[in-house]
C-alpha positions as CSV (number, residue, x, y, z in Angstrom):
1,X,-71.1,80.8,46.5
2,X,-72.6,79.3,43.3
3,X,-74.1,75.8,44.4
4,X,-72.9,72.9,42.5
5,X,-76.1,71.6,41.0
6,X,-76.5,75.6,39.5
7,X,-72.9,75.2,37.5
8,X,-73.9,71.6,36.0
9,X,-77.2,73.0,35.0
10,X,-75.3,75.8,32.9
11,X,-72.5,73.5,31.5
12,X,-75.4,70.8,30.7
13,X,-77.7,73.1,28.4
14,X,-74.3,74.4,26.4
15,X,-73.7,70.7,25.9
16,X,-77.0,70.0,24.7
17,X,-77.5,73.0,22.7
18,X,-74.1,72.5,21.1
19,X,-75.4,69.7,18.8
20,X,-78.0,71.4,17.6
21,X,-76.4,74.5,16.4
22,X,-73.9,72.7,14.6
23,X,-76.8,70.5,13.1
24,X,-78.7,72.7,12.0
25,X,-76.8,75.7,10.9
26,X,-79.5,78.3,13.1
27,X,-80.0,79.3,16.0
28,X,-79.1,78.5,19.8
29,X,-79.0,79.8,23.2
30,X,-76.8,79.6,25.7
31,X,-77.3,80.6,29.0
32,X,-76.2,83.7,31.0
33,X,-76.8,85.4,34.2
34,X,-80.3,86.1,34.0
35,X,-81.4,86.1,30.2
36,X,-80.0,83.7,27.6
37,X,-77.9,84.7,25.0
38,X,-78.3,84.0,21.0
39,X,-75.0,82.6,18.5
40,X,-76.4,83.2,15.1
41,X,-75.4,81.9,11.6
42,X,-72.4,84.6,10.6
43,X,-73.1,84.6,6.7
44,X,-73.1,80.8,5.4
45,X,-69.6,81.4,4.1
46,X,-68.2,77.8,3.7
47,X,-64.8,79.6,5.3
48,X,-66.7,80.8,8.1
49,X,-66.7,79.4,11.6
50,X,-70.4,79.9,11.2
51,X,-71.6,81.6,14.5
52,X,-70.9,85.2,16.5
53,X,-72.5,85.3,19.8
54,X,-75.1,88.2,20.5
55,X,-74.9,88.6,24.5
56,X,-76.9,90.3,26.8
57,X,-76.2,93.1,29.3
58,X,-77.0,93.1,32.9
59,X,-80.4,92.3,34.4
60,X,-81.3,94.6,37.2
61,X,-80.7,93.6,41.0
62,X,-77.8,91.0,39.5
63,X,-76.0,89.8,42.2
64,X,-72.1,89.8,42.2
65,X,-71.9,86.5,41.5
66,X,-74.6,87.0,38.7
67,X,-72.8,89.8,37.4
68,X,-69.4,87.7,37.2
69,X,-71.1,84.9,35.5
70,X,-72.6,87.2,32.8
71,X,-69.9,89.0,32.4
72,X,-67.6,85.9,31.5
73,X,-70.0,84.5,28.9
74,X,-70.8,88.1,27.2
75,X,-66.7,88.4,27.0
76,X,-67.6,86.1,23.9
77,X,-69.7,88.5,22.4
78,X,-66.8,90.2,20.1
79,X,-69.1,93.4,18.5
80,X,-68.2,97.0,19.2
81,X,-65.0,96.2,21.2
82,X,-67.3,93.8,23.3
83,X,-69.2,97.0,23.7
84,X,-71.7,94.5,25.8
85,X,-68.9,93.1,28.3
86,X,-68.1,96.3,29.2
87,X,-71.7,97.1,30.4
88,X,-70.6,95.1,33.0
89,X,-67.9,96.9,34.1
90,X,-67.3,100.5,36.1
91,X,-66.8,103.3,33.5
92,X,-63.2,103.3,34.3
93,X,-62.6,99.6,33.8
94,X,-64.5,99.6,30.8
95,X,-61.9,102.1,29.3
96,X,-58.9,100.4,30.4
97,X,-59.9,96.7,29.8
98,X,-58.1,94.7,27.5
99,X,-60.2,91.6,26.2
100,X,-58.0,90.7,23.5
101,X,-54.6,90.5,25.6
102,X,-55.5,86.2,26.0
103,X,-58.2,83.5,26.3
104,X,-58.7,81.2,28.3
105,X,-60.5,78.1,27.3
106,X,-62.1,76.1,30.3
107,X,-63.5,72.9,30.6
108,X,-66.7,74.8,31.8
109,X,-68.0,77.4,33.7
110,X,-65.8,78.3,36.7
111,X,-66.8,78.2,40.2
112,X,-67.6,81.4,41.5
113,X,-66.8,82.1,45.2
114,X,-68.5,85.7,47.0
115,X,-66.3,84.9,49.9
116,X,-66.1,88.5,50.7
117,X,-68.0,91.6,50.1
118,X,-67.2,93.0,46.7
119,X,-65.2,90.5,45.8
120,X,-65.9,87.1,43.8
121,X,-63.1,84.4,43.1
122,X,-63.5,82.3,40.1
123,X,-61.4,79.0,40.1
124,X,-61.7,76.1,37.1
125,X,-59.4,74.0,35.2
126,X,-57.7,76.0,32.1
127,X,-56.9,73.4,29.1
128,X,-55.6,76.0,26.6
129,X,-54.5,80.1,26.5
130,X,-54.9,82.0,23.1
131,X,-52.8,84.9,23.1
132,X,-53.2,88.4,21.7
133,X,-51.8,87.5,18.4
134,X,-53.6,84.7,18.5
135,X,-51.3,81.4,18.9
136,X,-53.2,78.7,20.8
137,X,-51.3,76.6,23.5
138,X,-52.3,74.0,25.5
139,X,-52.5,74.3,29.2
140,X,-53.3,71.6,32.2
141,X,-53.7,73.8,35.2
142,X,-56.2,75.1,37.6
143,X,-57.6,78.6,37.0
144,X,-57.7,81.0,39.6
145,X,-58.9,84.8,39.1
146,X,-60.1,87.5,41.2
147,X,-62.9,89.8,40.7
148,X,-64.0,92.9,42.8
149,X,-67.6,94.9,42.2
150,X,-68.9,98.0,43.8
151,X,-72.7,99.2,43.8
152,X,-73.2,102.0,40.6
153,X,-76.7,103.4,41.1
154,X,-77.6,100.5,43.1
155,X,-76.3,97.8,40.9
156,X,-73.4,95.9,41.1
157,X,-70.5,96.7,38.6
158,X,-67.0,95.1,38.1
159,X,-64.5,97.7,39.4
160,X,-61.6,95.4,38.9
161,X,-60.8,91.7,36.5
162,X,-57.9,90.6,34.9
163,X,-57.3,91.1,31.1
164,X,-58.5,88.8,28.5
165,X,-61.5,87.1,29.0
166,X,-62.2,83.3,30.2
167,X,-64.3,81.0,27.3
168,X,-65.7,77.1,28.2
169,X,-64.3,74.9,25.7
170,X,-68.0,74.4,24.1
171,X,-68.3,78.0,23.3
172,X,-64.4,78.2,22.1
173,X,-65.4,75.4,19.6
174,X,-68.4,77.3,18.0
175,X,-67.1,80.3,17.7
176,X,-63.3,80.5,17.3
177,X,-61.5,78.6,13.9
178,X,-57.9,78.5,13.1
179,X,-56.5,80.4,10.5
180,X,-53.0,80.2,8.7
181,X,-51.3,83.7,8.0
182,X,-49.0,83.3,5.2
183,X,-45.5,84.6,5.2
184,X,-43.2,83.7,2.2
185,X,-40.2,81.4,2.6
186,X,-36.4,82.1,1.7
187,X,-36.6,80.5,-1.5
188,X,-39.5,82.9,-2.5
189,X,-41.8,80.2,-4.1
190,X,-43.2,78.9,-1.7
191,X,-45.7,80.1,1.4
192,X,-45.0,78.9,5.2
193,X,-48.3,78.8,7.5
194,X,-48.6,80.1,10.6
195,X,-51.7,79.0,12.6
196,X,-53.4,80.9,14.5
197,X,-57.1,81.0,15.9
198,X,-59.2,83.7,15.7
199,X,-62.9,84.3,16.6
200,X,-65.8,85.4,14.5
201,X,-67.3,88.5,14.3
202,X,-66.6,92.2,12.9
203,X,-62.9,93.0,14.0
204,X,-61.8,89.4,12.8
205,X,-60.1,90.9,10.1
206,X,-58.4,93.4,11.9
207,X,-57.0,90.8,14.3
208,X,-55.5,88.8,11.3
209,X,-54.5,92.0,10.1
210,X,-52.4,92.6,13.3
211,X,-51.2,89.5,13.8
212,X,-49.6,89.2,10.5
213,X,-48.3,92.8,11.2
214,X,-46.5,91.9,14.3
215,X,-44.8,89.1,12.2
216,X,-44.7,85.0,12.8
217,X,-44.0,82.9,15.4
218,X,-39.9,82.5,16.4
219,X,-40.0,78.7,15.4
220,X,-41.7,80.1,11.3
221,X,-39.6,83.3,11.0
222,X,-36.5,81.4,11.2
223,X,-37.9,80.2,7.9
224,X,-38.9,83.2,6.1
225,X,-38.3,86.0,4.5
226,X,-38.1,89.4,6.7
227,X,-40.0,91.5,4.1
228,X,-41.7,94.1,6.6
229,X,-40.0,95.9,9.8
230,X,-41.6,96.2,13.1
231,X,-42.4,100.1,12.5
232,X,-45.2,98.6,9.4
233,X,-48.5,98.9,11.2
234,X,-51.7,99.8,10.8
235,X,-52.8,103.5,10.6
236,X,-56.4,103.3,11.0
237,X,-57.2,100.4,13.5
238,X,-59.9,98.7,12.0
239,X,-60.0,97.0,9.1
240,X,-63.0,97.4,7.1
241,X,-65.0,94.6,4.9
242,X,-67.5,95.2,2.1
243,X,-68.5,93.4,-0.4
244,X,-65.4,90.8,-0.5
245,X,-63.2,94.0,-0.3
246,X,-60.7,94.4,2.9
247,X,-59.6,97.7,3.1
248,X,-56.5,98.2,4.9
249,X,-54.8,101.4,5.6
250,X,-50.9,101.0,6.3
251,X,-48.4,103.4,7.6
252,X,-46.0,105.4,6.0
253,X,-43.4,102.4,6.3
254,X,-44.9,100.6,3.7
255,X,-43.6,102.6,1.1
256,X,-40.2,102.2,1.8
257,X,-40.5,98.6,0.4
258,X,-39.4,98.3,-3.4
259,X,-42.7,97.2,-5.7
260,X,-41.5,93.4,-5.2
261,X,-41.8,93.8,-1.5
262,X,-44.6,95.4,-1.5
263,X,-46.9,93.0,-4.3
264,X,-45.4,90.1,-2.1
265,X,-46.3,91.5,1.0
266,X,-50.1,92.6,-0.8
267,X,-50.2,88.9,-1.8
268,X,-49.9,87.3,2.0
269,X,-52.2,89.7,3.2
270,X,-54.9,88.4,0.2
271,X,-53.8,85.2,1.0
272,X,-54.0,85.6,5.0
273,X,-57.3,87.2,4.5
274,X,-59.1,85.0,2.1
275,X,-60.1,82.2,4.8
276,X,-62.3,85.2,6.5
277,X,-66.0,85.4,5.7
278,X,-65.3,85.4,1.6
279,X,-62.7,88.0,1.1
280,X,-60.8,87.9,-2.1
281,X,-59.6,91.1,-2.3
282,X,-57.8,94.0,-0.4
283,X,-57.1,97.8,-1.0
284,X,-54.2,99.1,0.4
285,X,-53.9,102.5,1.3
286,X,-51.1,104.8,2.6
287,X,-51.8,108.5,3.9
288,X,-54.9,108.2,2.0
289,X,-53.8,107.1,-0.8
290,X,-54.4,104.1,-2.6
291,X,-51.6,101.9,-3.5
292,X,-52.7,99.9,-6.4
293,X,-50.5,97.2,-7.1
294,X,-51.2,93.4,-8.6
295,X,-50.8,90.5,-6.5
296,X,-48.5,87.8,-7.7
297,X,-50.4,84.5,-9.0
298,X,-50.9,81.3,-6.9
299,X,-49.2,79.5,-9.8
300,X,-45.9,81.5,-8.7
301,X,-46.2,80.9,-4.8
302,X,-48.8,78.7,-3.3
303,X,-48.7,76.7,0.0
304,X,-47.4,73.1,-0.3
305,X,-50.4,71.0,-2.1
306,X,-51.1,68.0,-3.7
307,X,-52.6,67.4,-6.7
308,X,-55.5,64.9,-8.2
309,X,-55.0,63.5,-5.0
310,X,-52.8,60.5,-6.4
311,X,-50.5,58.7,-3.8
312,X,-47.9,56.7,-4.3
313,X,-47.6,53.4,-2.6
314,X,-44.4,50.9,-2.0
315,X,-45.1,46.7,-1.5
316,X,-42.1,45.2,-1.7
317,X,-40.0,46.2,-4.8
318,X,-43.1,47.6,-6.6
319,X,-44.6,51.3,-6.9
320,X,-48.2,51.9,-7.5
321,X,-50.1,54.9,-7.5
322,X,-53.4,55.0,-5.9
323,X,-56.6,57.5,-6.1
324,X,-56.2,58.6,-2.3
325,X,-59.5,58.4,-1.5
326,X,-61.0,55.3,-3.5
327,X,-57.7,53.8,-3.2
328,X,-58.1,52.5,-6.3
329,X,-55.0,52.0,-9.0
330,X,-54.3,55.0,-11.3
331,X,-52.8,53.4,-14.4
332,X,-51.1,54.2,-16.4
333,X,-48.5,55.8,-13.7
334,X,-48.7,59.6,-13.8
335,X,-45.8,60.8,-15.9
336,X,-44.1,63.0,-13.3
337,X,-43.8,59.6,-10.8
338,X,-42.2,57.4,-13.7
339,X,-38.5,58.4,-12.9
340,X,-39.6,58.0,-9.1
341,X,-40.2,54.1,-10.5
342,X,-37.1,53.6,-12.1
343,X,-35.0,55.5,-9.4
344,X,-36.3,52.9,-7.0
345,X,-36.2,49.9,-9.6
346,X,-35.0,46.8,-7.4
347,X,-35.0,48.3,-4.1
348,X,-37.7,47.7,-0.7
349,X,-38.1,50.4,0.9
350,X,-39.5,51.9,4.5
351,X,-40.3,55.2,3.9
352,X,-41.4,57.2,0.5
353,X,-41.5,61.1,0.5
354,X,-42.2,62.7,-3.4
355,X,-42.4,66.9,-3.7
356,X,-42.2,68.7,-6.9
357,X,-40.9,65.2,-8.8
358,X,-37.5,64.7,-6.4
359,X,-37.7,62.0,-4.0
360,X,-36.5,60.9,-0.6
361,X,-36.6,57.1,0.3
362,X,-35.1,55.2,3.3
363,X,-33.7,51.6,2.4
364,X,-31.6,49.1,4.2
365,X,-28.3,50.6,2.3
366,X,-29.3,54.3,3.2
367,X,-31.5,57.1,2.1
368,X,-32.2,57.1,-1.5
369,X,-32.6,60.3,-3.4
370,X,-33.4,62.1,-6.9
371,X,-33.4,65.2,-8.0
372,X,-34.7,67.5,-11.0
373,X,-31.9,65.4,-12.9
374,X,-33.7,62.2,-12.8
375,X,-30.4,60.2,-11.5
376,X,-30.5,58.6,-8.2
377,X,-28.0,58.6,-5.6
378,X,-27.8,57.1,-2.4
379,X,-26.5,58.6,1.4
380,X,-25.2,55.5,2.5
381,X,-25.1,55.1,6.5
382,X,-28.3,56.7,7.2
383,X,-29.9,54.1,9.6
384,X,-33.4,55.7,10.2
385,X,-36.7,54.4,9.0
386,X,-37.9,57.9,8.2
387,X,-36.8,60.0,5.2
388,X,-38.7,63.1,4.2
389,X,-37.7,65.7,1.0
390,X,-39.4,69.5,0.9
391,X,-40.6,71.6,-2.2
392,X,-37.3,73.0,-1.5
393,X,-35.4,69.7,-2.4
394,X,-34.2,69.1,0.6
395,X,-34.1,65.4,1.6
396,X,-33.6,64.8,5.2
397,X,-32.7,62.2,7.5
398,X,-30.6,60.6,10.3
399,X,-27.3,59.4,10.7
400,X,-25.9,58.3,13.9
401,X,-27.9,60.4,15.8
402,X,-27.5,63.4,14.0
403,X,-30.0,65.3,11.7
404,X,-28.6,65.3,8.1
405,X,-29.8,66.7,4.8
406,X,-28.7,66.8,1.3
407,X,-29.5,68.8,-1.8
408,X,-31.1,66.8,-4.0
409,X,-30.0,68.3,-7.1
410,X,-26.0,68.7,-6.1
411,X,-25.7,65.6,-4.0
412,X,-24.2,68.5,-1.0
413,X,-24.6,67.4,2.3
414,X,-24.5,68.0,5.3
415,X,-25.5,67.7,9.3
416,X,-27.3,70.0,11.5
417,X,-26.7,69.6,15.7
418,X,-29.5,70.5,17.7
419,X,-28.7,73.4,20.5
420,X,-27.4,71.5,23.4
421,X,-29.6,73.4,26.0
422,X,-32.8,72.4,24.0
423,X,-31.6,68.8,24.0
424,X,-30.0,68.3,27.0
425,X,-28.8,64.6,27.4
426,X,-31.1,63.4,25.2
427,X,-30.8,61.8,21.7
428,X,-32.4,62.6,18.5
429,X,-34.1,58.8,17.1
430,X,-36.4,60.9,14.7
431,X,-37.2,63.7,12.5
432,X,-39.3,64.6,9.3
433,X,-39.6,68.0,7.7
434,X,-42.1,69.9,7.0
435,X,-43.0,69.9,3.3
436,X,-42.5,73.9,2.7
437,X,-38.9,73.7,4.4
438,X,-39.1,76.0,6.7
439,X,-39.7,73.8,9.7
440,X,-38.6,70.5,11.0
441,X,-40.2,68.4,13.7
442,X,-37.8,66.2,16.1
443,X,-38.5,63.4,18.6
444,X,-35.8,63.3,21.8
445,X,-35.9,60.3,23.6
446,X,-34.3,60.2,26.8
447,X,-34.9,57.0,28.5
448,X,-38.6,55.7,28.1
449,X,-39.4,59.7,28.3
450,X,-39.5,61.3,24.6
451,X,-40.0,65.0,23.9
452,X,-41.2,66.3,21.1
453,X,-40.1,69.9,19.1
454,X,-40.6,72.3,16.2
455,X,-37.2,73.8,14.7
456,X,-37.3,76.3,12.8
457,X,-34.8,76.0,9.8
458,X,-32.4,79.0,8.8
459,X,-30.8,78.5,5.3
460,X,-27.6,80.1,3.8
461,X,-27.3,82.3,0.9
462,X,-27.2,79.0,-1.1
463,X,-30.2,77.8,0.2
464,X,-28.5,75.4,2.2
465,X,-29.8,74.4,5.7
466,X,-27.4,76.2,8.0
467,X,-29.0,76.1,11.8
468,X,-31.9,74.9,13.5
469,X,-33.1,77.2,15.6
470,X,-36.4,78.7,18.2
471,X,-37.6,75.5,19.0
472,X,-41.2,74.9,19.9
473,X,-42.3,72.1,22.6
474,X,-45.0,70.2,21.7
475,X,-44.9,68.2,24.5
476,X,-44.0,64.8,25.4
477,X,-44.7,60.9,25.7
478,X,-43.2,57.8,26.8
479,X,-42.3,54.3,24.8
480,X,-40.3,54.0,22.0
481,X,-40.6,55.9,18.7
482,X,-41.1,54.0,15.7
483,X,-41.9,56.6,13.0
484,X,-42.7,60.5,12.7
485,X,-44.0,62.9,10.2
486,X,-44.7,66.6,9.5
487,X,-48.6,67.0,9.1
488,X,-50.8,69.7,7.7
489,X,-50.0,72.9,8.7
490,X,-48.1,72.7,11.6
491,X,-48.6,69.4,13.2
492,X,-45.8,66.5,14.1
493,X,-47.3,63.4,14.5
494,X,-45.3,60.4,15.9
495,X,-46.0,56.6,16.6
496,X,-45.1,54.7,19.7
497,X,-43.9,51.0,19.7
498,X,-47.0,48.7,20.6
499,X,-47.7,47.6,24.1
500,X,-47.4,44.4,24.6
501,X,-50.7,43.8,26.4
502,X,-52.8,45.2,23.9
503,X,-50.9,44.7,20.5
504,X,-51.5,48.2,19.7
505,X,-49.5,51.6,18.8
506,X,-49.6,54.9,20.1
507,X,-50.4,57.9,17.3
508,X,-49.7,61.1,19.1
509,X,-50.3,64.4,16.9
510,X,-49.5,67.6,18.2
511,X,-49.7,70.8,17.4
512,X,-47.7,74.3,17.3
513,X,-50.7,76.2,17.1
514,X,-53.9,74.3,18.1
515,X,-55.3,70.7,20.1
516,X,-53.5,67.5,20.1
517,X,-55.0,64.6,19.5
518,X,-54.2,60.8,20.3
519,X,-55.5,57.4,18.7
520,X,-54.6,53.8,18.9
521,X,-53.5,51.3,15.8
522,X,-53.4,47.6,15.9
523,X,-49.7,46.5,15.4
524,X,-46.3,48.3,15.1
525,X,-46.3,51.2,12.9
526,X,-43.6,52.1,10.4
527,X,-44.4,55.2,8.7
528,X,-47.2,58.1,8.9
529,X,-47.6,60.2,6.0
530,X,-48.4,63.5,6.1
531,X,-51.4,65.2,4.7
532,X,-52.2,69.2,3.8
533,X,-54.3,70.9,5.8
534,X,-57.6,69.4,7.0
535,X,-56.8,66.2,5.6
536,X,-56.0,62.7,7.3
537,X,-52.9,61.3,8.9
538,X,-52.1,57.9,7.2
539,X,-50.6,55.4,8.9
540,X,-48.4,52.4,7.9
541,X,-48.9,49.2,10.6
542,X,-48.0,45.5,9.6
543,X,-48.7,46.6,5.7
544,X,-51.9,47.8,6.1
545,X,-53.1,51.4,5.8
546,X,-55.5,53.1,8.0
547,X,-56.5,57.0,8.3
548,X,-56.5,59.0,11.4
549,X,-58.4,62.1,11.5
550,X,-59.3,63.7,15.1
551,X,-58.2,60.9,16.7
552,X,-60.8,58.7,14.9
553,X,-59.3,55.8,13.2
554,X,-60.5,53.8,9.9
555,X,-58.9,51.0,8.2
556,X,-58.5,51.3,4.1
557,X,-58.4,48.0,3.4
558,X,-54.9,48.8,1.2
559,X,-51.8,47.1,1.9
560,X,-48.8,49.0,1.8
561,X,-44.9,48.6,2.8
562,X,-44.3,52.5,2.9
563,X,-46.7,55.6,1.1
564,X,-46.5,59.0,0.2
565,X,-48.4,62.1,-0.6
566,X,-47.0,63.6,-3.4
567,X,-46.0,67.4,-3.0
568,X,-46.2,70.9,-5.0
């Protein structure tokens, strides 16, 4: 069996070398069975995750255990079909492995047991799985695989290990990134993110490829246009990448699509693709043919954004914007936020929510909204603090316990129940949508015990909300909620009242693709703000504003009643 002292010295040099490789942008070495291994700079591509792991085979006269151990940390090592992995293995398992069926992410290297001849156990606590498309999940379990080896020549070779391969979290964090595939949203002008995480090296792209191919998650595609069937795959496995250039070849099924269909469907590939080592372009071919064909422009369908990064910002009765990172005035007000001014002329309010010049706003007499008319209108009996609107123009809110939109242009209304065997006997105290549409997230309190989901949204031929649907948990918390929001790409962040002992509020974020984090704010909270991707949670506590970002918190010195990102 592995002594103890032999497993910290492995997990300790990872730690240490960690640092430096993400210092310096070189070279570092992590430890295997019997010679270290090397994770080199990728490329310098400011997408890139930065590092690909070059592993090494095994030494001669490995022991079992030695052999498992080297074999788990060269599963990292991605080139040739982790061509080196498989030197690990009996020619017959090497043929019939399947790495990329999961990960799993450990907290460190795994105990390894020989408690039999030929066969080695490996046990360790699992915090997350990664599955073959690529959707990240978090896990709290214990880990528990087995492992048999028979002599090839005189050395040991695996003859038998489960699919997928097992990652510590230090090397999943240098060498794996998240990526959002794009899929386009009912409307048609707008793109709806799907996160997934994907590791570097040379079949990168192809794993993007086929995990856009095999379509989005349950909780996205309720949100999205169905533009390809599942019969659309690839027809030559790998995709290949030179010079900025991914060349895909599709199957015959692609040209069944009409030339919209198939531009949009060019366009979220581009789009999917461009976050991988500086691709800005793909060829598409189709029995060897090349299909060329325009993509549409980003001025015509873009992922929800913001702008100049102006904010606008609610103290009392009056609007101001603000730079969002100096926090600084911006005056005169921006033109497009003047009518959000007058619409709100005379009237506090607890929550702000601007995207593509309509507004959402909840106030004492119910939610406020505007739409591309300019006139305001108010749902009266809305008693939540939270109101959100989408680039759709979809404001959203709750009454009496019920989730409840409206158009914000026709004033039509109306409520959507959750499924009662998602909900159980629990009731809804908060929601916020997502800022493309497609997605709403929802707290569930039942008791002290709150539980919090992902619905996809499914809209009518009107465009109307009609069901929410394929709910995603993202897990669950206990207090009381006082405020929620949709954040970056696929994150729902919610605030718990203060305990009493401390003073000081709960931020949970969560994620439907990726690690939650949690942090802690001084006083009660009564509104987070959303941010696009990568950028920081904002939080409203006692009128004062302070950023979360990884679970690190900063104050910004601004006071605030309610604030909001302003959407395109």
């Amino acid at each position: 069996m592995m002594s103890g002292p032999k497993r910290v010295l492995v997990g300790l040099v990872a730690a240490v070398l960690l640092p430096v490789a993400l210092l310096l942008g070189g070279c570092v070495r992590l430890p295997d069975s019997g010679s270290p291994q090397r994770v080199v700079d990728s490329g310098g591509s400011e997408n890139s995750s930065g590092y690909v792991v070059n592993a090494s085979g095994p030494a001669d006269g490995a022991s079992p255990i030695e052999v498992i151990n080297g074999f788990i940390l060269a599963s990292a090592d991605t080139r040739g079909s982790h061509s080196v992995a498989r030197e690990f293995l009996t020619d017959g398992l090497a043929a019939s492995w399947q790495p990329d069926a999961q990960v799993q992410v450990l907290d460190s290297m795994p105990d390894l047991d020989d408690h039999d001849s030929g066969h080695v156990e490996a046990t360790g606590a699992l915090q997350a799985t990664v599955d073959a498309v690529g959707v990240y999940r978090e896990q709290a379990s214990r880990l528990k695989q087995e492992y048999s080896l028979v002599q090839v020549n005189g050395q040991w070779r695996i003859s038998s290990a489960p699919d997928g391969v097992l990652m510590t979290r230090a090397s999943f964090d240098l060498v794996f990134r998240a990526a959002r595939l794009a899929y386009l949203s009912t409307s048609g002008d707008t793109l709806v993110p799907d996160v997934r995480w994907f590791q570097a090296g040379d079949q990168t792209a192809t794993r993007l490829v086929k995990a856009f191919l095999s379509g989005p998650v349950p909780t996205v595609q309720a949100g999205v246009q169905q533009l390809i069937g599942s019969d659309l795959h690839l027809a030559v496995e790998a995709v290949g990448v030179s010079s900025g250039v991914a060349s895909i070849s599709l199957s015959g099924e692609f040209l069944s699509l009409d030339e919209l269909h198939q531009r949009q469907v060019k366009t979220l590939l581009v789009r999917s693709l461009e976050q991988v080592d500086d691709i800005h372009e793909v060829s598409l071919t189709v029995n060897n043919l090349r299909i060329d064909l325009p993509t549409i422009p980003t001025a015509e369908i873009d992922f929800p954004h913001t702008q100049n990064g102006v904010v606008l910002g609610s103290e009392g009765e009056s609007l101001q914007a603000m730079d969002g990172q100096s926090w600084q005035p911006v005056d005169p007000l921006p033109s497009e936020l003047q009518p959000v001014r007058s619409a709100l002329t005379d009237t506090s309010v607890s929550s702000l929510s601007v995207a593509r010049g309509r507004l959402a706003a909840a106030a004492a007499d119910g939610m406020h909204y505007m739409g591309d008319d300019q006139n305001a209108r108010v749902l009266s009996g809305t008693a939540s603090g939270v109101a959100s609107i989408d680039v759709v123009g979809t404001a959203w809110t709750l009454r009496d316990g019920q989730i409840v939109w409206v158009d914000a242009n026709s004033g039509v209304s109306g409520a959507l129940p959750l499924p009662a065997d998602v909900v159980g006997t629990g009731a809804v105290v908060a929601t916020a949508a997502a800022a493309d549409g497609a997605r709403v997230g929802v707290a569930v309190a039942e008791g002290q015990s709150i539980r919090l989901l992902a619905f996809g949204v499914r809209r009518d031929a009107t465009g109307h909300p009609a069901e929410l649907t394929a709910a995603t948990e993202l897990g669950q918390a206990s207090g009381t909620v006082t405020a929620l929001t949709w954040n970056a790409d696929d994150q729902v962040a919610v605030a718990l009242a203060p305990e009493s002992s401390t003073g000081e509020s709960t931020i949970l974020v969560r994620s439907m693709s990726g690690r939650g984090t949690q942090a802690t704010v001084h006083g009660h909270v009564t509104q987070l703000v959303g941010a696009p991707r990568d950028g920081q949670l904002r939080v409203v506590s006692d009128d004062r504003l302070f950023s979360v970002q990884s679970g690190s918190v900063t104050e910004l010195g601004v006071r605030v009643s309610a604030l909001t990102t302003i959407w395109h």
